[in-house]
N, C-alpha and C positions, 0 to 999 in steps of 0.2 A: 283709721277712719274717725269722724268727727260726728256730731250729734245727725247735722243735718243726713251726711252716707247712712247711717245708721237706721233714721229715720226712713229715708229712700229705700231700703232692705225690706224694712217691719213691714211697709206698705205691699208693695210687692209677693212676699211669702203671705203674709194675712188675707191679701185680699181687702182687705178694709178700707177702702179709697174715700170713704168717709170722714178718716182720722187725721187727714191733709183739707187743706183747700181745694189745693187745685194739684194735678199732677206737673204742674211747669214748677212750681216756687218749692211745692212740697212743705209751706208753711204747717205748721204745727197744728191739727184742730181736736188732739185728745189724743197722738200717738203719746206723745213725752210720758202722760202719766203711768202709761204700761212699760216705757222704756227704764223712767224713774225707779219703778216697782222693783222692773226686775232687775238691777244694779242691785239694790237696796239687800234682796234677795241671794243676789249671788254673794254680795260679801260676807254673806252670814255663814251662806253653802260650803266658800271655798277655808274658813274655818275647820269647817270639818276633815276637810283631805291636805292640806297643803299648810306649810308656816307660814299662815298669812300677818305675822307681825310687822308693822311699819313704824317709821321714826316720822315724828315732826319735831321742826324747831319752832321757837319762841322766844322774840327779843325782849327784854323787861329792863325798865327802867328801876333808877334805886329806889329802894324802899319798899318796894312791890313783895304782897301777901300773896295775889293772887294771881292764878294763869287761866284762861279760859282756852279749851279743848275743842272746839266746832268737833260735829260730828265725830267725834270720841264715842268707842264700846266698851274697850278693856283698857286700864294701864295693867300695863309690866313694869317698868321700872322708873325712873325718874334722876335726870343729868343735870349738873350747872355747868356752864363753861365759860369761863373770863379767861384774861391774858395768862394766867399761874397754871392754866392747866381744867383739867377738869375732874369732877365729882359727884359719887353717884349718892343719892338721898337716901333717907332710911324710912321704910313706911312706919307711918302712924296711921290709927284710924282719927277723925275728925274730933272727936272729943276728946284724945289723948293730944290732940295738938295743941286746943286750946287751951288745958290745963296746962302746960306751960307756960301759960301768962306769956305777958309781955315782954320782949326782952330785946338788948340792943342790936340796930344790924352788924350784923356781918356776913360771912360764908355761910348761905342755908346747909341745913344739915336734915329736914326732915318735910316733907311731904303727907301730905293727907287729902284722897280725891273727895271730892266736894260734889252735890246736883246743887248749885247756884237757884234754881228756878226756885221765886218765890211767889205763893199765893195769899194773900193777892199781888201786884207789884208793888215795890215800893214806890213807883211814880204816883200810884193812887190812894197815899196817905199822905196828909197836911205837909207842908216842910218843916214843918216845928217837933212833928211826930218824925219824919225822916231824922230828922238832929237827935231827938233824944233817942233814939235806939241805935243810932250811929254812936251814940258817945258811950251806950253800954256795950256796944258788942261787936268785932269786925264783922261787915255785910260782905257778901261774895254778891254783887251786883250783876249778875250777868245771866243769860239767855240759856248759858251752854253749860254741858259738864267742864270740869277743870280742877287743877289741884289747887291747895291752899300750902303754900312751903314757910317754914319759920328756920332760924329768923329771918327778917326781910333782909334783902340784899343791902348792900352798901353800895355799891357801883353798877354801871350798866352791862348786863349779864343774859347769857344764851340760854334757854332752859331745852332741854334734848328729854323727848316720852315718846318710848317704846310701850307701843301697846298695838290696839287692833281697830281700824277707824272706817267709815263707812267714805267708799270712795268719793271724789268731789264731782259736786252737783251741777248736772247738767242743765244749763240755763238757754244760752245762743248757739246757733247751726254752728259756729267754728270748734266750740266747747270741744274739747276729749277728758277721758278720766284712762282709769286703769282698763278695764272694761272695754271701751273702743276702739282702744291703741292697740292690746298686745291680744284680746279674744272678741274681734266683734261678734263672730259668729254662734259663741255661747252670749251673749247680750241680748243678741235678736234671737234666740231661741226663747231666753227667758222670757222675752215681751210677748214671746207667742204663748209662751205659758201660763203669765198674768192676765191675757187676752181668752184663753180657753177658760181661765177660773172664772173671770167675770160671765162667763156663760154658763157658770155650772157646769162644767163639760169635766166631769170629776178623770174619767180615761183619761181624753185628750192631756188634760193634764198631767197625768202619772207620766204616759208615753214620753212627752218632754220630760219633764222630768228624771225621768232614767237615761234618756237622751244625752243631756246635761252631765247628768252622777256619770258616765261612762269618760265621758270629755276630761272632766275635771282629776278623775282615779285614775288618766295617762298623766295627767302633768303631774301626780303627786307620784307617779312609778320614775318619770324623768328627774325628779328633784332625789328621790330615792337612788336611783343609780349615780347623781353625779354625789351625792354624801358618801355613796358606799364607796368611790373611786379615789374619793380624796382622805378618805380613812386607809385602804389598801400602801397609797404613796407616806402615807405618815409612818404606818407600821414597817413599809418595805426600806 
């Protein structure tokens, strides 16, 4: 299913024909935020029962300190890959990285996740002040979390992070994420659930709620029996 099906569903089971325009277009008039919510929600939820760890990639040009993460929660691990093969980075925390000073590129070898966000921005200091704190110190310029890897690369290179990320955002009716594709039906449960909170509907809420936790502790029994099946063929 896509944003819009999805939409069409919340409508329907809620009853809230307020949250649309019209029942022809089904344009958006306040369902998203409850649908957003409860996304946002469950990827936290299915944390809890399931390996919910995912990979992204990330192309980087030479020279490159930094990588930014969009909706990034956890890293786990951190990969480079160029034509030689690939290699996995060694954590540091962010002050251990800079203590390493400066040094020439080549093969990173060490990672350190970074929150970039800075207060206030840097767009909102002089450009003369942007320079001189540029030239004391690498800036992580960016909106998002991300790692900071040293040394910089030398050549143009893949960065692969295993970690745990909040699924992609639903913007236009065609839109899917994880969510819509493979559980619409836990998706629009959560919206209903987001939808009873904003009522104070402390019950109503739990009831989904448990609704949900039931849902999600089948798929994490399914992933349990296919690990126990391919342990059994290992041993046998």
């Amino acid at each position: 299913m896509n944003l819009l099906e999805v939409r069409q569903q919340f409508i329907e089971q809620s009853g809230r024909y307020d949250l649309v325009t019209d029942l022809y277009s089904y344009v958006d008039n306040g369902a998203d935020y409850y649908i957003g919510a409860a996304a946002r929600e469950l990827d936290v939820e299915i944390f809890q029962v399931l390996n919910a760890m995912a990979v992204r990639y990330e192309v980087i040009s030479p020279s490159s300190t930094f990588v930014s993460l969009p909706r990034c929660r956890t890293i786990e691990n951190v990969w480079v890959i160029d034509s030689n093969g690939r290699s996995q980075l060694n954590y540091l925390s962010l002050p251990e990285l800079r203590n390493l000073g400066t040094s020439s590129e080549g093969m990173p070898k060490y990672y350190a996740p970074v929150n970039a966000r800075q207060v206030p921005d840097m767009s909102e200091l002089s450009e003369s002040d942007q320079d001189y704190i540029r030239g004391l110190v690498t800036t992580f310029e960016s909106s998002y979390r991300g790692v900071a890897i040293s040394p910089a690369n030398e050549t143009k290179m893949a960065v692969e992070v295993h970690g745990n990320f909040y699924s992609a955002l639903l913007k236009n009716d065609d839109d899917e994420n994880y969510w819509t594709s493979a559980y619409p039906d836990i998706l629009i449960k959560g919206a209903m659930r987001e939808l009873e909170r904003s009522y104070r509907n402390r019950q109503g809420a739990e009831d989904l709620s448990a609704a949900i936790s039931e849902q999600l502790s089948k798929l994490d029994m399914d992933i349990a029996m296919d690990q126990a099946s391919k342990t059994d063929q290992m041993r046998g």
